[in-house]
C-alpha positions as CSV (number, residue, x, y, z in Angstrom):
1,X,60.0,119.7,15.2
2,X,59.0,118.2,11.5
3,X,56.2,115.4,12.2
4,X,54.6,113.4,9.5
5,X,51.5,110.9,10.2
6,X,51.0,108.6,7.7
7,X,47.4,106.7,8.4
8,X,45.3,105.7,6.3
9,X,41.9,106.2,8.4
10,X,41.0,109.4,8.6
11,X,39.6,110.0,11.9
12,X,43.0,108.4,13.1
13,X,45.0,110.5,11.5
14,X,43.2,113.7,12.4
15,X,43.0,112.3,15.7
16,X,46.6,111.9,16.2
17,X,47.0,115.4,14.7
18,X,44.8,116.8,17.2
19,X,47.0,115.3,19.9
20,X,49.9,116.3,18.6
21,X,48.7,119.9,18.5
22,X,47.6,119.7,21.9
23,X,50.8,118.6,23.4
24,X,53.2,121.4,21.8
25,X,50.6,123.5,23.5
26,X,50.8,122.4,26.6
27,X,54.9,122.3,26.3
28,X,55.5,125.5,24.1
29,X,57.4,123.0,21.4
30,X,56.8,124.1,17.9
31,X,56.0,121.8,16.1
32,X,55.1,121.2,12.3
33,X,53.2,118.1,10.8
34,X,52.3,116.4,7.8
35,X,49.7,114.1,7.3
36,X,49.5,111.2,4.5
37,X,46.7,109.0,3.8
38,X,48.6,106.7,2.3
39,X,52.6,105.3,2.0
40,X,52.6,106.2,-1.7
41,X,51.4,109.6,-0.6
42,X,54.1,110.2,1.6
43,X,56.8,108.7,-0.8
44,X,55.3,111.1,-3.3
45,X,55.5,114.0,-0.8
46,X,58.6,116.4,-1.0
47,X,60.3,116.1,2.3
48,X,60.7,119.5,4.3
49,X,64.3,121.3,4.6
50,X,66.1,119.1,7.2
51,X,63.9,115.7,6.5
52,X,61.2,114.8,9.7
53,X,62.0,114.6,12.8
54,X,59.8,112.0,13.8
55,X,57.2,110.1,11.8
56,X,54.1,108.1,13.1
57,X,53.8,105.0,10.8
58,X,50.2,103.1,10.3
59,X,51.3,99.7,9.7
60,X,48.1,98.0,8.4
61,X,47.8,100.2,5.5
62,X,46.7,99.0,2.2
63,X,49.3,98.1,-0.9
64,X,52.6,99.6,0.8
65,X,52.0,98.8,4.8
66,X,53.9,101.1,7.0
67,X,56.9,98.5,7.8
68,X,57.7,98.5,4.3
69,X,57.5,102.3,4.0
70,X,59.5,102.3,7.3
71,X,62.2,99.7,5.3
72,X,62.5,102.5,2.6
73,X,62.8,105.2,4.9
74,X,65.7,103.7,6.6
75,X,67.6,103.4,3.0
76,X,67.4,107.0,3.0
77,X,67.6,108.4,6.5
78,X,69.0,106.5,9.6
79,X,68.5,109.2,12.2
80,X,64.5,109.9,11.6
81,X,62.8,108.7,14.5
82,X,60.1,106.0,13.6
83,X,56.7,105.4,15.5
84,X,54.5,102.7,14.9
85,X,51.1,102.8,15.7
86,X,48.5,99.5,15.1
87,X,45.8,97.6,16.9
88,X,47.8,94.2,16.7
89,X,50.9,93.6,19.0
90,X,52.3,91.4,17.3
91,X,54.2,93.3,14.8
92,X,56.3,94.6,18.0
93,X,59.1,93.0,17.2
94,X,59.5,93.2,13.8
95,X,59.8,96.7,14.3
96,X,62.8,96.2,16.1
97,X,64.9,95.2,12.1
98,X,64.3,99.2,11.3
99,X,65.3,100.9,14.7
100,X,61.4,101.8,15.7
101,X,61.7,104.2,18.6
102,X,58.3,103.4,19.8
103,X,55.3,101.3,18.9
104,X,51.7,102.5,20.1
105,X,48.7,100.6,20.7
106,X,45.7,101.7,18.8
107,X,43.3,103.4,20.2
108,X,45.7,105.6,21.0
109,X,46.2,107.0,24.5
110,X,47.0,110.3,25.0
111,X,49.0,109.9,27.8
112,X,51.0,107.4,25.6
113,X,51.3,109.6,22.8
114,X,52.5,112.9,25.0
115,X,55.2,110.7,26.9
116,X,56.5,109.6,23.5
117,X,56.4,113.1,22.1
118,X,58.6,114.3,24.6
119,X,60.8,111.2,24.5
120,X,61.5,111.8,21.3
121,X,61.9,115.8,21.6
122,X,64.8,115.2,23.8
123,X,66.5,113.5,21.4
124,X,66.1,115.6,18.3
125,X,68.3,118.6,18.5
126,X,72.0,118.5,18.2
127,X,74.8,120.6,18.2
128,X,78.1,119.7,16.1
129,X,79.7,121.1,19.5
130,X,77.8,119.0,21.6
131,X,79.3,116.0,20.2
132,X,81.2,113.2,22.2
133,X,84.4,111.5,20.3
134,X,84.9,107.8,22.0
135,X,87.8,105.7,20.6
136,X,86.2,102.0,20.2
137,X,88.0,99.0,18.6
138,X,90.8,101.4,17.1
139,X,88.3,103.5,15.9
140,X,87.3,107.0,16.4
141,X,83.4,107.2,16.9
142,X,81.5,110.4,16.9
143,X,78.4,109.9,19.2
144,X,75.5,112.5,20.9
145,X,74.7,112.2,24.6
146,X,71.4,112.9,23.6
147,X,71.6,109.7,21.7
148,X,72.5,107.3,24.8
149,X,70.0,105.7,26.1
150,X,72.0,103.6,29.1
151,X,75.9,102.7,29.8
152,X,76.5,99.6,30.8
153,X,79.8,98.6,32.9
154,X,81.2,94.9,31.7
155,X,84.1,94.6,33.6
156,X,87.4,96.9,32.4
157,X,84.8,98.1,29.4
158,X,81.9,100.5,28.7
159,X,79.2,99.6,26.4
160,X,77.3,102.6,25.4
161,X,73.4,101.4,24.1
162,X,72.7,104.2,21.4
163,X,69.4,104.6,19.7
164,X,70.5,102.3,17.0
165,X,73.7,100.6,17.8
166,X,75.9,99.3,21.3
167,X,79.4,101.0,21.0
168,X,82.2,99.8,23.6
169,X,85.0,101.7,24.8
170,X,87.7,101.1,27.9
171,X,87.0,104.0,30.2
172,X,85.6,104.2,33.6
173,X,81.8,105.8,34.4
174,X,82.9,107.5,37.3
175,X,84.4,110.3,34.5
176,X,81.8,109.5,32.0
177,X,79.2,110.7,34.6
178,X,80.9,113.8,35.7
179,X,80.8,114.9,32.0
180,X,76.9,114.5,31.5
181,X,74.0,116.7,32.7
182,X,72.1,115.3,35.8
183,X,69.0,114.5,35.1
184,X,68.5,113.5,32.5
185,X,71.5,111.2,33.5
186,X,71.0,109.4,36.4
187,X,72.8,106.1,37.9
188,X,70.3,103.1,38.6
189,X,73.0,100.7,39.6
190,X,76.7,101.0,40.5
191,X,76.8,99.7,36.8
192,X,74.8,101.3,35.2
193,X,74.3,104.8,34.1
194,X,70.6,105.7,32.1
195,X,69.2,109.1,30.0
196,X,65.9,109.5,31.6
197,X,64.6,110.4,28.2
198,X,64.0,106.6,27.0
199,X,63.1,105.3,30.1
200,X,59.4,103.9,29.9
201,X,59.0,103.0,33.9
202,X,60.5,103.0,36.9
203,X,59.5,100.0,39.5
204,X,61.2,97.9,42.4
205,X,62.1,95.1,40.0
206,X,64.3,97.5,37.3
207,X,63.8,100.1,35.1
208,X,62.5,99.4,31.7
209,X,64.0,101.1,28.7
210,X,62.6,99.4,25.4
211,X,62.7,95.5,26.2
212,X,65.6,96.4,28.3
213,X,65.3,95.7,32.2
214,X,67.9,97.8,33.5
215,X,68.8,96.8,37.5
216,X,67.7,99.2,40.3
217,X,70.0,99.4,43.0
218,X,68.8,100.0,46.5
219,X,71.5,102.3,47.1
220,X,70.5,104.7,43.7
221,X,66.2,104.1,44.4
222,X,65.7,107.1,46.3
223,X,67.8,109.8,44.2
224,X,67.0,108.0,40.8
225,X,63.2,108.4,41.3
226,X,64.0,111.9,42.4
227,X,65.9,112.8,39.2
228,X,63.4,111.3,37.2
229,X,60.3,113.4,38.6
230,X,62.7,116.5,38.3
231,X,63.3,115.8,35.1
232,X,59.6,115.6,33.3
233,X,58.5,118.4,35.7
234,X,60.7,120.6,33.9
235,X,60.2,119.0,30.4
């Protein structure tokens, strides 16, 4: 996995690297990152064969901050996953306008910072055969089930929430289901189908995927936290 931090305090960014480090030990990922000090350091960088993976943005950095790096990224690359770390919530949802996977509190948790990791690791590698055609609108759309992070039954239709974009399609979930690996799929609601990979936590009241409360049904409560702990215990 190609990893770039770009942080312009140093004891951050080594920190971070540190972590990093630490958690593709303790999961036997290899992993290779880059550290910048700076956005124009990065942008002056050559990026590695294959582009990053993933790449932990500083947004309060000085002259380019990391949401404006993040804009140019996404002129370039649409797929690299985007991290933002910062000690001020309230540039949350502005990292919503250039598809942030996750955004991370500073100081940094470990915990927080290992669970994104391996969020993030299992959606990074895909196969050309692996891939999923779904005809949407009169169009035929390539897609990754790696790449879904819920389906969503609205009534004859299927809306499939990607990483970056909703895609809907007439078909029923019962065969959608049958075709896709259990965990990290797993049902929360007659309704809805979810990729254990993105969820964030699991309570009484829903499951939360992003700002997205996804319904728990009584009926899937038992197996779906059973799928869930089978799923990072073999991560």
């Amino acid at each position: 996995m190609n990893i770039a931090v770009c942080e312009d305090n140093e004891a951050h960014r080594e920190r971070l690297k540190n972590m990093i480090a630490e958690w593709a030990g303790r999961t036997g990922r290899r992993t290779q990152t880059a550290c910048f000090a700076s956005a124009e350091a990065f942008e002056m960088a050559e990026i590695p064969a294959g582009g990053y993976d993933l790449i932990f943005l500083d947004i309060q950095m000085k002259q380019m901050d990391g949401m404006k790096l993040a804009e140019k990224i996404r002129e370039q690359d649409d797929r690299v996953l985007l991290v933002f770390t910062t000690s001020y919530e309230d540039y949350a949802i502005a990292g919503y306008d250039v598809g942030a996977f996750a955004y991370l509190l500073k100081p940094l948790a470990p915990d927080k910072v290992f669970q994104t990791l391996s969020k993030a690791a299992g959606t990074m590698k895909r196969n050309p055969s692996d891939a999923w055609i779904l005809h949407s609108e009169g169009e035929n759309i390539r897609i990754y089930p790696s790449e879904i992070r819920y389906i969503e039954v609205q009534g004859h239709t299927l809306s499939f929430h990607m990483r970056e974009e909703i895609i809907h399609c007439r078909a029923r979930l019962a065969d959608i289901e049958r075709n896709l690996p259990r965990p990290p799929f797993s049902r929360s609601h007659r309704s809805y189908l979810v990729n254990l990979a993105y969820v964030d936590k699991i309570g009484k009241e829903g499951l939360r995927i992003g700002r997205n409360l996804i319904p728990v049904s009584r009926n899937c409560w038992e197996a779906l936290n059973r799928d869930y702990l089978e799923f990072y215990r073999n991560r």
